[in-house]
Steps between C-alpha positions, in 0.01 A plus 500: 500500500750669745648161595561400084663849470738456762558171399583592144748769691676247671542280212647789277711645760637064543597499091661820510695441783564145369618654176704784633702180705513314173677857354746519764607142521533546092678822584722353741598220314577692193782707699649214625567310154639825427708544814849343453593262800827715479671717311885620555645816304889564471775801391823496497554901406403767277719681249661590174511105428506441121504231302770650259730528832458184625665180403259160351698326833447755737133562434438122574731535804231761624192286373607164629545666862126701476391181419672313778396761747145444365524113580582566846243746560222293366588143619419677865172618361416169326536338827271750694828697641424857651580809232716622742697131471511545151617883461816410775617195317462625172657809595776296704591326115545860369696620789735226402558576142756739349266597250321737673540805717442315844645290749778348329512713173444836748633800331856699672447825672706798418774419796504112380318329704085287447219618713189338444113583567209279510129487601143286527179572549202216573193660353271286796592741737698773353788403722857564332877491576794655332906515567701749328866563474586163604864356418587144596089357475521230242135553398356810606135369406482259805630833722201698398243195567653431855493850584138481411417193653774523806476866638262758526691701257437589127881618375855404643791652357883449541673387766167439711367308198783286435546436946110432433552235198752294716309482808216323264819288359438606173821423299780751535756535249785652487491842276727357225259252380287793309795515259472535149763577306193664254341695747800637648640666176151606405570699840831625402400579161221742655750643756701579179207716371378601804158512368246186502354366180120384484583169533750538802183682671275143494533132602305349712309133548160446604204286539135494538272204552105362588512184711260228529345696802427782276734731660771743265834593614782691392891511537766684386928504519744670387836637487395865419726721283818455353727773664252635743682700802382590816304193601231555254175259519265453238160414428534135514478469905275801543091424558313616265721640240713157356252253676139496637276208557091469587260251441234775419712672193823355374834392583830677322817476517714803283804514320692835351607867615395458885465896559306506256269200702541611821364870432179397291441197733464297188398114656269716764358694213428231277291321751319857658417515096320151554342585841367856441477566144353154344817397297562183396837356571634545180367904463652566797825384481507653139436801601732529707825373329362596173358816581562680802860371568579608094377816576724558826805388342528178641595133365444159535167248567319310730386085517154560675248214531152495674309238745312396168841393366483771254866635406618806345909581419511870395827647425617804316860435436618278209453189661472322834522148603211306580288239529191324607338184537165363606316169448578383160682796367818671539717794323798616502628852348787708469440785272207752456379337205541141642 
């Protein structure tokens, strides 16, 4: 009689662990279908961007590049490319466009000249590099990744940075090429006023993106502040506060009024929402552009995308440029009720 009971035990103990292995593989399998093999998120800025202010041909100047930045990103990804891969080259096409407040379209500071910031964070490891302040770096983006990958620093700024970006022969350029004939009297105009609109306060490119590997990353460039004095750096290259990367939470990358980002440590605090209070990606990165940045005065939003491939694009200003694009879908917006 003892031996049947045990026997019986054994056999029930067998189905139920049977079944609990049936549950996981079921489990496992459903997260995968659901799991993107990549997923790439994009902005170009945040602002006071209106449809009533912008011309039919310049809005589809704007989409056509978001778009074409979005087919360079995801190409990589499609063909198993590293996030990191993705984020610099994407980035790089940005850099290169007038359009927007980096690189090549880089805003004029007050005594007429571009300084530009830029950072990236690989959310495997948590390892991250950032320039600031540099002047003759063609794109500032492949600066901050071989200061991540090439020294045992985090942030290089100035002179050092720019000495650092040549001895990796990065391209050089000569200062003049980050002339615009728009950006510079948008300087002059502030100069004239000698106080900064909203809009002259933002600008800024970024990137976020979930590789075949499963691993998030996050860049950011920009040419800070139209009229800014004194050497002034921004969010955009600082850890933690305009980018943040880490396979456990989220990846961001943040675009607006970088005092504002830097003292609430908004791409740090979105993620620390995720890893200590339960959030989802999406409730923490509202609450903090929606909520807590509102509250302390400042402006702008945030692309932020998890290791899930889950993407949120919260921003509190009239609109913000943006995209994303996964496996068989892809958008493209402009305006806050795009």
């Amino acid at each position: 009689m003892k031996y049947l009971s045990a026997l019986l035990c054994i056999c029930l103990l067998s189905i139920s662990c049977n079944s609990n292995n049936v549950n996981s593989e079921n489990q496992r399998s459903v997260t995968e279908t659901e799991k993107p093999d990549y997923a790439i998120a994009i902005h170009g800025g945040a602002g006071t961007i209106l449809k009533a202010n912008m011309s039919d041909e310049k809005e589809q100047e704007y989409r056509l590049a978001l778009n074409q930045a979005l087919d360079i990103g995801e190409s990589i990804l499609k063909e198993g490319g590293s996030s990191l891969d993705a984020i610099e080259k994407t980035i790089h096409f940005m850099e290169n466009s007038p359009l927007f407040n980096a690189g090549k379209g880089a805003v004029f500071t007050n005594a007429g000249k571009n300084e530009l910031d830029a950072s990236i964070m690989f959310g495997k490891d948590q390892n991250a590099g950032a320039v600031g302040g540099v002047t003759n770096v063609k794109n500032p983006i492949s600066a901050a990744r071989a200061v991540m990958e090439k020294s045992s620093h985090v942030l290089l700024t100035g002179i050092g940075a720019e000495q650092f970006a040549k001895e990796q022969n990065l391209e050089i350029v000569d200062p003049s090429y980050f002339y615009t004939q728009r950006r510079f009297e948008s300087m002059e105009k502030a100069k004239a006023r000698d106080v900064m609109t909203a809009d002259e306060k933002h600008g800024t490119v970024g990137c976020v993106a979930l590789d075949k590997n499963g691993n998030i990353a996050a860049g950011t460039s920009t040419g800070g502040m139209t009229n800014k004095k004194y050497n002034r750096i921004g969010d955009s290259p600082i850890i933690g506060a305009g980018t943040y990367a880490d396979n456990a939470t989220c990846a961001v990358s943040a675009t607006g009024h970088g005092e504002y980002f830097i003292r609430y440590a908004v791409a740090h605090d979105i993620a620390a929402r995720m890893a200590y209070g339960g959030k989802s990606l999406d409730e923490a990165a509202r609450e903090v552009v929606m909520d807590k940045l509102v509250e302390k005065g400042g402006t702008g939003g945030v692309i932020a995308m998890d290791a899930n491939g889950n993407i949120s694009m919260p921003f509190n200003t009239e609109g913000m440029y943006r995209g994303f694009a996964k496996p068989g879908e892809r958008a493209i917006a402009i305006y806050g009720l795009d």
